[in-house]
C-alpha positions in Angstrom: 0.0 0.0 0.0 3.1 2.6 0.8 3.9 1.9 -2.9 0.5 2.6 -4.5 0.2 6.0 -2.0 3.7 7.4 -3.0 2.7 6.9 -7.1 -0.8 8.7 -6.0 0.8 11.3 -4.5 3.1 11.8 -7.5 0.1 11.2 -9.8 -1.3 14.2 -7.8 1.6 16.3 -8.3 1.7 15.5 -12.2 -1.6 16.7 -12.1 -1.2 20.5 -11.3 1.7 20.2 -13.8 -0.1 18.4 -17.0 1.0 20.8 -20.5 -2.7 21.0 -21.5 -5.5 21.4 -19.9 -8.1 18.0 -19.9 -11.4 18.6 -21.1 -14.6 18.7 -18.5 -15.1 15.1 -19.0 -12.0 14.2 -17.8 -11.4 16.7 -14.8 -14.8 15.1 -13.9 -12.6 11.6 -14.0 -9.6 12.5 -11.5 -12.1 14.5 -9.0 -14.4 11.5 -8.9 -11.0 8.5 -8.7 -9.6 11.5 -6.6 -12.7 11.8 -3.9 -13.3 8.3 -3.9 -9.7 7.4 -3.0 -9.2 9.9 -0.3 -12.7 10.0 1.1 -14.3 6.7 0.2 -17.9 6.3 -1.8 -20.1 9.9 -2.1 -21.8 10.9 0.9 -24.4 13.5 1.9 -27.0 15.6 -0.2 -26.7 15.8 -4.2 -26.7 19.7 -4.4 -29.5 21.6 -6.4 -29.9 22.9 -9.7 -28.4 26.3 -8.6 -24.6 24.7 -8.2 -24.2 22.8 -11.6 -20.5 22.2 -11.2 -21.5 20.8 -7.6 -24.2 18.9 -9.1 -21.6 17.4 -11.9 -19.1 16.3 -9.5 -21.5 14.9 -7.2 -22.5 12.6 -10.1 -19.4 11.6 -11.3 -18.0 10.9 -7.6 -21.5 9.0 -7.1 -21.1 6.7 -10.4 -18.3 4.8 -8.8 -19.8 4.2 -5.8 -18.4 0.9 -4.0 -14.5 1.2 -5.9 -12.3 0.5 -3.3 -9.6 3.3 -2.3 -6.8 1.5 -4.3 -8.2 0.5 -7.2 -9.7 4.3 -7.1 -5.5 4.9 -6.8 -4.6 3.1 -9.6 -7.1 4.1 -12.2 -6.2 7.8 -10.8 -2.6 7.0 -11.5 -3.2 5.4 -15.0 -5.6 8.2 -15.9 -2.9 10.7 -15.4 0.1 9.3 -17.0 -2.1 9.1 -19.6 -2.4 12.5 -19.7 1.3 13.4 -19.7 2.6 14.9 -22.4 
C-alpha cells in the first residue's frame, strides 16, 4: 500500500503540472477517482440545480460508488500518465 500511495501522490503532483489542460469530462474523471480514493464512496445531499459544477461532481464521484480506495488509486494514477505529455 506505501507503494501505491507514493505513485498517487506523485500522480497528484503531475496533475497541477499536466501541458494541456483536460477537457470537463475528464477533470470530472480524477475529481471522482480522486474523492473516492481519499474520502471513500459519495456521501451526503446531491446539491441543487443552482450549483451545476457541484451537481456534476457529485455525479461523477457517485457513479463509482463501492470502488475500493486502491483501485480508485490506480485508475487515478493510469488516468494521469495518460495524460502526460
Amino acid at each position: 500500500m506505501a507503494d501505491i500511495q507514493a505513485s498517487f501522490e506523485a500522480a497528484m503532483a503531475a496533475s497541477k503540472t499536466l501541458s494541456e489542460r483536460p477537457d470537463n469530462s475528464t477533470l470530472l474523471q480524477i475529481y471522482a477517482l480522486y474523492k473516492q480514493a481519499t474520502a471513500g464512496d459519495a456521501e451526503g445531499k446531491r446539491p441543487g440545480f443552482g450549483d451545476m459544477v457541484g451537481r456534476a461532481k457529485y455525479d461523477a464521484w457517485a457513479a463509482i460508488k463501492g470502488t475500493g480506495k486502491e483501485d480508485a488509486m490506480q485508475r487515478y494514477i493510469a488516468l494521469i500518465e495518460s495524460l502526460k505529455g
